[in-house]
mmCIF file of the N, C-alpha and C atoms, coordinates in Angstrom:
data_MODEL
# 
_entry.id   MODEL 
# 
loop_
_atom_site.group_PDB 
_atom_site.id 
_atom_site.type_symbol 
_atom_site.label_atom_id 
_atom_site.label_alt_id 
_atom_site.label_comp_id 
_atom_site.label_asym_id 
_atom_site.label_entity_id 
_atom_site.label_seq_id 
_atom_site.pdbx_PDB_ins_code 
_atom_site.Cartn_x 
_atom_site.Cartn_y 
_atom_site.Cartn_z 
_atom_site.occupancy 
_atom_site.B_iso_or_equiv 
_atom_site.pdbx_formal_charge 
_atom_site.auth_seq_id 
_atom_site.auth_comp_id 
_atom_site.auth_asym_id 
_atom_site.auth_atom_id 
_atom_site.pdbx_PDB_model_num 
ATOM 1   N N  . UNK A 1 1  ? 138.537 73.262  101.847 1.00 0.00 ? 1  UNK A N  1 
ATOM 2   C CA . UNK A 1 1  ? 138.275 72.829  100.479 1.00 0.00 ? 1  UNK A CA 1 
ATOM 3   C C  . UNK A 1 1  ? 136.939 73.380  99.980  1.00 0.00 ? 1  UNK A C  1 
ATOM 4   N N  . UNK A 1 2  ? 136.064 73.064  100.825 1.00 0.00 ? 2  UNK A N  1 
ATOM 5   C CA . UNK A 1 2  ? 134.598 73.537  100.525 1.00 0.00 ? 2  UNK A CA 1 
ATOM 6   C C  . UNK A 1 2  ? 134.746 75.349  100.140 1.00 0.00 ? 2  UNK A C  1 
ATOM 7   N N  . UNK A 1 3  ? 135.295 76.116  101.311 1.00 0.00 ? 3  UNK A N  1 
ATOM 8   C CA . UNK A 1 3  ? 135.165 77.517  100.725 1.00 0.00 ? 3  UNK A CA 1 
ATOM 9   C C  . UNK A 1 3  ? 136.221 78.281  99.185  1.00 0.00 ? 3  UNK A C  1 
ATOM 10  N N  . UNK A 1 4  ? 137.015 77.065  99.367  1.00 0.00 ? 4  UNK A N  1 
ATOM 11  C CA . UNK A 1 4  ? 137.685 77.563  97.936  1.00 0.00 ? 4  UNK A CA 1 
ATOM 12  C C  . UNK A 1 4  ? 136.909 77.054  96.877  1.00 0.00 ? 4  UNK A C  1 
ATOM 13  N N  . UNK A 1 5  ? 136.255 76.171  96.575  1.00 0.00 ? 5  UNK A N  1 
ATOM 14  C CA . UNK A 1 5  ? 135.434 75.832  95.606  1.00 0.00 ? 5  UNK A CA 1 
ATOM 15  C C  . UNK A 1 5  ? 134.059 76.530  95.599  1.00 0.00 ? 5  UNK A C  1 
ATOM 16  N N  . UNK A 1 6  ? 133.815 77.412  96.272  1.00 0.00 ? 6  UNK A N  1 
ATOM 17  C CA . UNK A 1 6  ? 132.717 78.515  96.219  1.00 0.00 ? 6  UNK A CA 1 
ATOM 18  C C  . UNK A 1 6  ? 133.280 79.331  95.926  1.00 0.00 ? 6  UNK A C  1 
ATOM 19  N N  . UNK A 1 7  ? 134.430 79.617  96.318  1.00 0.00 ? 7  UNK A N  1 
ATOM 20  C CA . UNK A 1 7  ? 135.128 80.912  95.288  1.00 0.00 ? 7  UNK A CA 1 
ATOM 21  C C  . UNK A 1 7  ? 135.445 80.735  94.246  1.00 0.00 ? 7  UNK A C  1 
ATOM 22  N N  . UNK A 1 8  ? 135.886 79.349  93.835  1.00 0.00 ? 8  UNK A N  1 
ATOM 23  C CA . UNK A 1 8  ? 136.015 79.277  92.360  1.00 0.00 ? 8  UNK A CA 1 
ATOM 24  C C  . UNK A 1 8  ? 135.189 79.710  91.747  1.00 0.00 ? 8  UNK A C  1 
ATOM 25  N N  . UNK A 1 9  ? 133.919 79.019  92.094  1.00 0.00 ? 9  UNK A N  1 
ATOM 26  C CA . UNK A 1 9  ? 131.963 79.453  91.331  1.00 0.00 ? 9  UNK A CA 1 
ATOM 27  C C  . UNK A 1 9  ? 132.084 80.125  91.450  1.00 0.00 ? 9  UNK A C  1 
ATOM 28  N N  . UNK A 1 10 ? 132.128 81.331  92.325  1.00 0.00 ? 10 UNK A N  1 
ATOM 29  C CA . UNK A 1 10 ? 131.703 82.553  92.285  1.00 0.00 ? 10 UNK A CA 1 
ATOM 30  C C  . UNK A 1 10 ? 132.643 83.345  91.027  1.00 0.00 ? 10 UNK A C  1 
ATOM 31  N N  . UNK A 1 11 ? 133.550 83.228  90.879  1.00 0.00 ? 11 UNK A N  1 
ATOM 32  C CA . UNK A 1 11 ? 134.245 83.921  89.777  1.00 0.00 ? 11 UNK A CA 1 
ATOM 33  C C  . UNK A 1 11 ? 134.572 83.044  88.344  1.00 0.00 ? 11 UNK A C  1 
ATOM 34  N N  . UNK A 1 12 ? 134.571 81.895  88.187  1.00 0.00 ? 12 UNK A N  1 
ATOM 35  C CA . UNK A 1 12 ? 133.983 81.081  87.454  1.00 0.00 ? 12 UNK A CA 1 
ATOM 36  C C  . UNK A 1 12 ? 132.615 81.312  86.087  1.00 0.00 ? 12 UNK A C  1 
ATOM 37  N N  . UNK A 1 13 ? 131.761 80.709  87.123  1.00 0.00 ? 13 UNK A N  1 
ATOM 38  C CA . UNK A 1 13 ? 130.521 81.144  87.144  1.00 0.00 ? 13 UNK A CA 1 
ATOM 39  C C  . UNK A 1 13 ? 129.713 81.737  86.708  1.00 0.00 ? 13 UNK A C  1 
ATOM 40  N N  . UNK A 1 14 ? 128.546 81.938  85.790  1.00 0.00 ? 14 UNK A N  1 
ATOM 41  C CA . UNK A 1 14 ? 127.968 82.912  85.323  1.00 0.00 ? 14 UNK A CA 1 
ATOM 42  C C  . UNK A 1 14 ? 126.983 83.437  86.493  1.00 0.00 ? 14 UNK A C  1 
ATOM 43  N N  . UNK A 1 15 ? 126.709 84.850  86.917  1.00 0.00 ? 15 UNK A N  1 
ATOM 44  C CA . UNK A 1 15 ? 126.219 85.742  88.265  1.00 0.00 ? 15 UNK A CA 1 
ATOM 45  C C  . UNK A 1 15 ? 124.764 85.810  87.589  1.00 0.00 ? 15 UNK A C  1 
ATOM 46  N N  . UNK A 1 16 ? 123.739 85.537  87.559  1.00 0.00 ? 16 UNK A N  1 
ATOM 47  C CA . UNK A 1 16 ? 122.399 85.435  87.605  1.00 0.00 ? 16 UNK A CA 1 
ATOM 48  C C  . UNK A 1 16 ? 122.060 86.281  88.505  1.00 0.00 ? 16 UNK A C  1 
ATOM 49  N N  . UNK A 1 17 ? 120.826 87.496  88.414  1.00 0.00 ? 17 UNK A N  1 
ATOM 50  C CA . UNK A 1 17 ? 120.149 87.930  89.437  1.00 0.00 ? 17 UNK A CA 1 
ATOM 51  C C  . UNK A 1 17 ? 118.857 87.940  88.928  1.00 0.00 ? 17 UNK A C  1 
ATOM 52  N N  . UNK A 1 18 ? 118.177 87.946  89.819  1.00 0.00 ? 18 UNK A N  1 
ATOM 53  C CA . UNK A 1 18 ? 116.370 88.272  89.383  1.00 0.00 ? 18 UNK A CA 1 
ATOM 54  C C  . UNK A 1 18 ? 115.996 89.413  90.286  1.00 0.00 ? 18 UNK A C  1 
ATOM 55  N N  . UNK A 1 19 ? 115.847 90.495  89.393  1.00 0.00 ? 19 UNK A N  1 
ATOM 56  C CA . UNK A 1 19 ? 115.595 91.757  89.543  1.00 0.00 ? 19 UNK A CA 1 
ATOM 57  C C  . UNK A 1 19 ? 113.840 91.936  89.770  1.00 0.00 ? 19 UNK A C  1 
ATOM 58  N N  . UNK A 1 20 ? 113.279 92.111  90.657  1.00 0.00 ? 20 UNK A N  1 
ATOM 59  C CA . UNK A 1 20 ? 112.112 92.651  90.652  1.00 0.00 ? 20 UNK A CA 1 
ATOM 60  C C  . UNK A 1 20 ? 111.556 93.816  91.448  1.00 0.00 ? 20 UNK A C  1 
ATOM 61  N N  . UNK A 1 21 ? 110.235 94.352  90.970  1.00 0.00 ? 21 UNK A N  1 
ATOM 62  C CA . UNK A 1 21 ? 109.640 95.664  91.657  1.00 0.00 ? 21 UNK A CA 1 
ATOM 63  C C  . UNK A 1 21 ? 108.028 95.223  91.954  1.00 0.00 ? 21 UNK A C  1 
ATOM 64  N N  . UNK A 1 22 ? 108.514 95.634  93.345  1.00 0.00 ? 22 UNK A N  1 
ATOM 65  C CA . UNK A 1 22 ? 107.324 95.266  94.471  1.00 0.00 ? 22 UNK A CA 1 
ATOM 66  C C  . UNK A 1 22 ? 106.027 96.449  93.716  1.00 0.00 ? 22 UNK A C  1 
ATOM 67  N N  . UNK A 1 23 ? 106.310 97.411  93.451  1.00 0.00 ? 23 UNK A N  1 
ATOM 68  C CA . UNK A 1 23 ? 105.334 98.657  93.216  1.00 0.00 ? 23 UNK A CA 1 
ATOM 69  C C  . UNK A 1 23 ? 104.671 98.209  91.689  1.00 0.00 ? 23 UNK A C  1 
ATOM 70  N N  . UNK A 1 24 ? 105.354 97.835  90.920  1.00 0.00 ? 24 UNK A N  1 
ATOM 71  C CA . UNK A 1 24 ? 104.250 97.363  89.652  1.00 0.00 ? 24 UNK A CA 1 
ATOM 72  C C  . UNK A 1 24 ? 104.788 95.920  89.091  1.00 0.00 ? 24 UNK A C  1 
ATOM 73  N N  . UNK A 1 25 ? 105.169 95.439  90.102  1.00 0.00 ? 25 UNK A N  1 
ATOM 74  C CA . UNK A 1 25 ? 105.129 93.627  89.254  1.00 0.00 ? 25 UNK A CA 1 
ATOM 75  C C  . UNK A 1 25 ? 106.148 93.537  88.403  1.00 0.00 ? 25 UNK A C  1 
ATOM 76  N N  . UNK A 1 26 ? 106.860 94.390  87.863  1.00 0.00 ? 26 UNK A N  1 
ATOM 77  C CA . UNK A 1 26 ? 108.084 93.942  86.837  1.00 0.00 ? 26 UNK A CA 1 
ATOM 78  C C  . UNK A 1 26 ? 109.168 93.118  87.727  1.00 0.00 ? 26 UNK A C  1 
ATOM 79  N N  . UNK A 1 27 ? 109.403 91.875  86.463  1.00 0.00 ? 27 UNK A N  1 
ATOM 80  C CA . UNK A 1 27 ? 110.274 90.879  86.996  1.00 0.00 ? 27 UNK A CA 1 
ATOM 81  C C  . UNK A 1 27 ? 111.399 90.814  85.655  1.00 0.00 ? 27 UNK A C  1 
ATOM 82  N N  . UNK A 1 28 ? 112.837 90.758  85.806  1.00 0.00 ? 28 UNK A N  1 
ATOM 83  C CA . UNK A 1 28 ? 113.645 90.125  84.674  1.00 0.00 ? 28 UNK A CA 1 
ATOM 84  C C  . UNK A 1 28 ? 114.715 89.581  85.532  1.00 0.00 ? 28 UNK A C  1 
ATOM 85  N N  . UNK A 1 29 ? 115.404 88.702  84.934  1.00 0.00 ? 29 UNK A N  1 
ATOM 86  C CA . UNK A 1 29 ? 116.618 87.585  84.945  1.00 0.00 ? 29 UNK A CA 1 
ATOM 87  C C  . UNK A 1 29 ? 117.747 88.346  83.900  1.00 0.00 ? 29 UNK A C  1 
ATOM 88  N N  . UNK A 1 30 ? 118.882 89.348  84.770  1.00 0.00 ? 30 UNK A N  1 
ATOM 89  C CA . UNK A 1 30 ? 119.877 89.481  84.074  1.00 0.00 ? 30 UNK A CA 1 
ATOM 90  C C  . UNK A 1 30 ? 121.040 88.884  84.643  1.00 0.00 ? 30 UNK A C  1 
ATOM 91  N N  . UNK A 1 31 ? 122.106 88.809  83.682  1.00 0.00 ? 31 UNK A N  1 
ATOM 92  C CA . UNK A 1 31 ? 123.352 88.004  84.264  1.00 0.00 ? 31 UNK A CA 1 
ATOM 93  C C  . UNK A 1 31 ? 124.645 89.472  83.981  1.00 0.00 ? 31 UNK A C  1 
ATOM 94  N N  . UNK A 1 32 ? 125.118 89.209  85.079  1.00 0.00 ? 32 UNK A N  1 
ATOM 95  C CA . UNK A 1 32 ? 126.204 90.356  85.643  1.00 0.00 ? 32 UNK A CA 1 
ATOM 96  C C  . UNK A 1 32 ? 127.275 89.794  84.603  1.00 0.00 ? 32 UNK A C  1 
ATOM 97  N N  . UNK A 1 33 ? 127.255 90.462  83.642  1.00 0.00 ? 33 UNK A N  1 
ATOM 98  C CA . UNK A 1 33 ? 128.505 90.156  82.442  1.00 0.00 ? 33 UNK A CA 1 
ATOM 99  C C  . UNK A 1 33 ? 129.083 91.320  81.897  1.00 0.00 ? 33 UNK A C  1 
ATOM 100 N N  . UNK A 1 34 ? 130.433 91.789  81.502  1.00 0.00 ? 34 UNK A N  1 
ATOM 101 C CA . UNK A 1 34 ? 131.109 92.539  80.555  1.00 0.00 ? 34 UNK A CA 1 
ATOM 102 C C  . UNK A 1 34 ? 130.508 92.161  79.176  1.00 0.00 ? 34 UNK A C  1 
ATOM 103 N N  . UNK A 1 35 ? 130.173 91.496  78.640  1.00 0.00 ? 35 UNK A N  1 
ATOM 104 C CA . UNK A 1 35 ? 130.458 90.290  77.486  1.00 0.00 ? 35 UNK A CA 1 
ATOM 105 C C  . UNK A 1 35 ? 128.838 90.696  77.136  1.00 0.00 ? 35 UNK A C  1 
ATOM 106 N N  . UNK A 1 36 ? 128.661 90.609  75.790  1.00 0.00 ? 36 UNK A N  1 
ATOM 107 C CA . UNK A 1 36 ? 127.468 91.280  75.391  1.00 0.00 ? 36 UNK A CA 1 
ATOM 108 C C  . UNK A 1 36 ? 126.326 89.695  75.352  1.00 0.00 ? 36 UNK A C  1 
ATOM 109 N N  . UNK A 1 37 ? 125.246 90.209  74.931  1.00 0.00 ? 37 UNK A N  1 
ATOM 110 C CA . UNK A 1 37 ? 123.728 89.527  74.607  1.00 0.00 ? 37 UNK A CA 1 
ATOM 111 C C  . UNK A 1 37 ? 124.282 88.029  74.115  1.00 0.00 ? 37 UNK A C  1 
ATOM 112 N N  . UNK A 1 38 ? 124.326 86.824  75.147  1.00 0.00 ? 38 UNK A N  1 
ATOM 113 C CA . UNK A 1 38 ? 123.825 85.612  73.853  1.00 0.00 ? 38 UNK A CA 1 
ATOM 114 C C  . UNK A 1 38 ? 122.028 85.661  73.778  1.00 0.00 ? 38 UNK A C  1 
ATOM 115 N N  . UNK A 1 39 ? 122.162 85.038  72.541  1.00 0.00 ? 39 UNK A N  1 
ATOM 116 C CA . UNK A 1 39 ? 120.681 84.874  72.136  1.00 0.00 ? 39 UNK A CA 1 
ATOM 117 C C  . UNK A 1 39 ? 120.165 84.004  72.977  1.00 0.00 ? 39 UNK A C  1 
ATOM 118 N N  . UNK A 1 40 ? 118.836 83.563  73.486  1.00 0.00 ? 40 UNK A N  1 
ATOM 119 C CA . UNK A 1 40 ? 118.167 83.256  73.786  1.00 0.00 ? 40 UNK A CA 1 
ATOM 120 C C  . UNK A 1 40 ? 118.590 83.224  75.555  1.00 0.00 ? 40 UNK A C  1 
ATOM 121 N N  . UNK A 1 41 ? 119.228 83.754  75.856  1.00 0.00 ? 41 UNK A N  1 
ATOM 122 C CA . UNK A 1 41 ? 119.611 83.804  77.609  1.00 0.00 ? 41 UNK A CA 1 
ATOM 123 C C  . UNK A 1 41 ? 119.250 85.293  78.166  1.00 0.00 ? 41 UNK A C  1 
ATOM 124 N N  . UNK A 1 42 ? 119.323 85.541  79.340  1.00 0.00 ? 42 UNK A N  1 
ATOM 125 C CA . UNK A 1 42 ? 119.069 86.483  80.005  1.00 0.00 ? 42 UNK A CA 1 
ATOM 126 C C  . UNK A 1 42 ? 120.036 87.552  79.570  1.00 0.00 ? 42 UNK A C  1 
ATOM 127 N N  . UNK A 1 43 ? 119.201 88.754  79.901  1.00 0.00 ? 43 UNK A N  1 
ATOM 128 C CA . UNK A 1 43 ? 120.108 89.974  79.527  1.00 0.00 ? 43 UNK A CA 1 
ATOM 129 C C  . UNK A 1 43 ? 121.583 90.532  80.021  1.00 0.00 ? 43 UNK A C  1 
ATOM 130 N N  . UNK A 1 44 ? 122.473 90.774  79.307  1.00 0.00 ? 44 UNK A N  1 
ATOM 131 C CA . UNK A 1 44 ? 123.733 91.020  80.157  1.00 0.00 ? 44 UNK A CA 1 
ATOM 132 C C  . UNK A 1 44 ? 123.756 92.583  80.795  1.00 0.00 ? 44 UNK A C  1 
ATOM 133 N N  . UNK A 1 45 ? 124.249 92.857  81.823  1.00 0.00 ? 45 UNK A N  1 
ATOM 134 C CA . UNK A 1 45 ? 124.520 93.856  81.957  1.00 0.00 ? 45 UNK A CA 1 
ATOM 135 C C  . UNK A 1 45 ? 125.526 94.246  82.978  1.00 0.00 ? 45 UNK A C  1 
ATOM 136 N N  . UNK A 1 46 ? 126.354 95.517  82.581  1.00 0.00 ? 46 UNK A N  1 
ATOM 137 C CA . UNK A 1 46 ? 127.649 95.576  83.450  1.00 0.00 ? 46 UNK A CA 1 
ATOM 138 C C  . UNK A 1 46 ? 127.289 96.023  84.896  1.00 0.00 ? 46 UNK A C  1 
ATOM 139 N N  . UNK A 1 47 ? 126.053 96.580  85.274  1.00 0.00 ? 47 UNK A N  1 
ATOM 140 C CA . UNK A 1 47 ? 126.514 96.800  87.175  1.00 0.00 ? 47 UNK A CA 1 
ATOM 141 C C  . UNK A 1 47 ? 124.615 96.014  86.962  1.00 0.00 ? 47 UNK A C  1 
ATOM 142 N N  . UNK A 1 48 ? 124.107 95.727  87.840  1.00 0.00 ? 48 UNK A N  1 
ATOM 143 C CA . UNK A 1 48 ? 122.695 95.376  88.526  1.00 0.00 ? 48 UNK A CA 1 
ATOM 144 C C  . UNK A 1 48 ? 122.017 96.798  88.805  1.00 0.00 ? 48 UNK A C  1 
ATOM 145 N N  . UNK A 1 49 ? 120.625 97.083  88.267  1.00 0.00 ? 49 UNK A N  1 
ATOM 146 C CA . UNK A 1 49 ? 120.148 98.170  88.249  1.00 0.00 ? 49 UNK A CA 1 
ATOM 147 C C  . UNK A 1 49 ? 119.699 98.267  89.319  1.00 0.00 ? 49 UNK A C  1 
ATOM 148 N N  . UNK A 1 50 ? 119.358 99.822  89.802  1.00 0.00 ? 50 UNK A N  1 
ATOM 149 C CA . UNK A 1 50 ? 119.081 99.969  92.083  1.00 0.00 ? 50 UNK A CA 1 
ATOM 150 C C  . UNK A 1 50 ? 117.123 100.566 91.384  1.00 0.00 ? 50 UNK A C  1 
ATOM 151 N N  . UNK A 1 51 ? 117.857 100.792 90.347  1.00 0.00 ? 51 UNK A N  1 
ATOM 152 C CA . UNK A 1 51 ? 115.666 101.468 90.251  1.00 0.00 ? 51 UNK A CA 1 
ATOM 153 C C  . UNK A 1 51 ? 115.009 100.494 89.154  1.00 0.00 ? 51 UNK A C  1 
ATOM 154 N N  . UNK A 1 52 ? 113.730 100.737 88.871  1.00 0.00 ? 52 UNK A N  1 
ATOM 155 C CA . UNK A 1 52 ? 112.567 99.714  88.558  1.00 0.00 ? 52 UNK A CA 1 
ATOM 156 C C  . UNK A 1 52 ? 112.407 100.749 86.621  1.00 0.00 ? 52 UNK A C  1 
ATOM 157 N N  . UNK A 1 53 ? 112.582 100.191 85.903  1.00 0.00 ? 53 UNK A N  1 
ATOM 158 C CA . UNK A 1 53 ? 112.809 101.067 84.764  1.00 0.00 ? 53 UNK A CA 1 
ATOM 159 C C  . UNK A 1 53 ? 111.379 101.179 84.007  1.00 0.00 ? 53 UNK A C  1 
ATOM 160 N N  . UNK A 1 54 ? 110.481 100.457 84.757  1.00 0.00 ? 54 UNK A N  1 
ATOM 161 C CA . UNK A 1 54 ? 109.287 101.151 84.572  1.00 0.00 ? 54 UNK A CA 1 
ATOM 162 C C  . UNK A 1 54 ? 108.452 102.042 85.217  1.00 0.00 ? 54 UNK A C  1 
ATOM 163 N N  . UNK A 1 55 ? 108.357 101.835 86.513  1.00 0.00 ? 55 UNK A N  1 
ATOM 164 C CA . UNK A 1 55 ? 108.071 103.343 87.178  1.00 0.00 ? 55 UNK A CA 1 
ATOM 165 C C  . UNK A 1 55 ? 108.551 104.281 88.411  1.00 0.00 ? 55 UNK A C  1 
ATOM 166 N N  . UNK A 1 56 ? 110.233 103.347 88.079  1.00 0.00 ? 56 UNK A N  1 
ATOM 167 C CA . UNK A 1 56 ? 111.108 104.084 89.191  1.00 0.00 ? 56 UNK A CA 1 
ATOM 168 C C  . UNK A 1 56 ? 111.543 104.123 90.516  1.00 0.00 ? 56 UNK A C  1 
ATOM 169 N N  . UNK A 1 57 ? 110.441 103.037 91.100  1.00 0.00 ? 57 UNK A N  1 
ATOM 170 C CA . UNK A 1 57 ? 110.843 102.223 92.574  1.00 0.00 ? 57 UNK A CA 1 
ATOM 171 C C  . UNK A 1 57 ? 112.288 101.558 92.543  1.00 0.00 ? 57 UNK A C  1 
ATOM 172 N N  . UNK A 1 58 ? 112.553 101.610 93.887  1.00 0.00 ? 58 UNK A N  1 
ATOM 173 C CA . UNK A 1 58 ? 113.469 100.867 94.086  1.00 0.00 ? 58 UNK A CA 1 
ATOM 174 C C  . UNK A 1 58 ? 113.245 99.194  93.556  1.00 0.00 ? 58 UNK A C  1 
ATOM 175 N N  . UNK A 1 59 ? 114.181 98.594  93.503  1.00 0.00 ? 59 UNK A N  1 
ATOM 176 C CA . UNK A 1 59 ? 114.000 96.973  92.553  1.00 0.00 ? 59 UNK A CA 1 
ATOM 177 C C  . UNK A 1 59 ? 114.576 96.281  93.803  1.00 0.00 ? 59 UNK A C  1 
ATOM 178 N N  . UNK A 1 60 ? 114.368 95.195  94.182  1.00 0.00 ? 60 UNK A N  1 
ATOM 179 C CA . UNK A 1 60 ? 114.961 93.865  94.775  1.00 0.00 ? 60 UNK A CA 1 
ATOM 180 C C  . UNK A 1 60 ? 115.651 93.398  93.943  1.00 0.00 ? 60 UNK A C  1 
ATOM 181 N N  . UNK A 1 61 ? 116.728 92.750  94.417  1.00 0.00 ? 61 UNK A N  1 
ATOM 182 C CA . UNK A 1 61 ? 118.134 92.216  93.787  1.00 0.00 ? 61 UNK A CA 1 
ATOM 183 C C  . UNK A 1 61 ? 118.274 90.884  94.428  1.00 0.00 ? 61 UNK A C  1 
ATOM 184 N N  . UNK A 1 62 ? 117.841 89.332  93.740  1.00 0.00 ? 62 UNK A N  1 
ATOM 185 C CA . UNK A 1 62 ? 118.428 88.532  94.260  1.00 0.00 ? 62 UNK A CA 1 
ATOM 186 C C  . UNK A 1 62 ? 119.173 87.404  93.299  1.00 0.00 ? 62 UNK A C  1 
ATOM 187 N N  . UNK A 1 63 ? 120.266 86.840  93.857  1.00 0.00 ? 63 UNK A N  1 
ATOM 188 C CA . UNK A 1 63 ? 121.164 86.156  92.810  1.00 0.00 ? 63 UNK A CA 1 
ATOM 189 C C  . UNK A 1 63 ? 120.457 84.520  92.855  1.00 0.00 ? 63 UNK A C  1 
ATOM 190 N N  . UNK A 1 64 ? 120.757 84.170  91.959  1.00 0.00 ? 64 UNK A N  1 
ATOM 191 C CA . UNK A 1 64 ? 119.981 83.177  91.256  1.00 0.00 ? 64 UNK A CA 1 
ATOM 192 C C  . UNK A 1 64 ? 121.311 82.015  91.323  1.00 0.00 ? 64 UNK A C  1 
ATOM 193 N N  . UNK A 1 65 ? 121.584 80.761  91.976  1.00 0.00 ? 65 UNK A N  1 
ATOM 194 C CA . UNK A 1 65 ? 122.305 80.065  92.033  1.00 0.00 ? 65 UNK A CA 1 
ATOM 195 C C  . UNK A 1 65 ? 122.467 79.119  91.034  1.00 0.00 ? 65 UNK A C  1 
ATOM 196 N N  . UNK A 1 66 ? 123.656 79.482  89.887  1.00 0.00 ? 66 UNK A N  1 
ATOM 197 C CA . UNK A 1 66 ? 123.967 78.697  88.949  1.00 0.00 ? 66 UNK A CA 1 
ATOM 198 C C  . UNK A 1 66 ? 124.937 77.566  88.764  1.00 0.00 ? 66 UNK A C  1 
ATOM 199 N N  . UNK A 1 67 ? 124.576 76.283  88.524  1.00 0.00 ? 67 UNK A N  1 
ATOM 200 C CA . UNK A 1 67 ? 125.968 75.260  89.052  1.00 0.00 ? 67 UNK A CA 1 
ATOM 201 C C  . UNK A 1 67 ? 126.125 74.653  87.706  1.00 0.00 ? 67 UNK A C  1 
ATOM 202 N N  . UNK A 1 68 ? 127.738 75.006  87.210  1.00 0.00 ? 68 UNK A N  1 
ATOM 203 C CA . UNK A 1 68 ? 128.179 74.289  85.915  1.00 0.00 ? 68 UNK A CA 1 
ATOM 204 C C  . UNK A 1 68 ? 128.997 72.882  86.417  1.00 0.00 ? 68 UNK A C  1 
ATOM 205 N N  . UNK A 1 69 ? 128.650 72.387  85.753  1.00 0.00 ? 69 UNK A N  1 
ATOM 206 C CA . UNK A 1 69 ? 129.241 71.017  85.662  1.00 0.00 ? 69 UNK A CA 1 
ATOM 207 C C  . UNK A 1 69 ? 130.063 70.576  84.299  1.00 0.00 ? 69 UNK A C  1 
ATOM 208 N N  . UNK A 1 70 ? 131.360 70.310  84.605  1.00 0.00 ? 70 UNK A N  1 
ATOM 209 C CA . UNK A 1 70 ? 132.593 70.130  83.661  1.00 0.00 ? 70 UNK A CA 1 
ATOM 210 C C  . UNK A 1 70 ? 132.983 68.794  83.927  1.00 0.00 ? 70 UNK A C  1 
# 
């Protein structure tokens, strides 16, 4: 029961990651979506970026655990 209801979330779910770069401090919160910009939430974007878009390092990728309640 428990692992099917983590799979539900997981595809459910809105995918949160917090993207950061060890080499100059840039940090953002995007959410792994098809589905364009709501206002005031984190940025959408279709794959998770592998480089640092300010000076090109590799980025850390970690997902951010989101729990909806219905």
């Amino acid at each position: 029961m428990i692992a099917s209801t983590r799979t539900l979330q997981n595809t459910i779910g809105p995918q949160c990651y917090r993207v950061c770069c060890s080499e100059c401090s840039y940090m953002e919160t995007v959410e792994l979506s098809r589905e364009h910009d709501e206002p005031g939430g984190p940025r959408s974007v279709a794959e998770l970026p592998k480089v640092c878009p300010v000076c090109g390092a590799g980025v850390t990728r970690k997902r951010i655990p989101v729990l909806l309640r219905y």
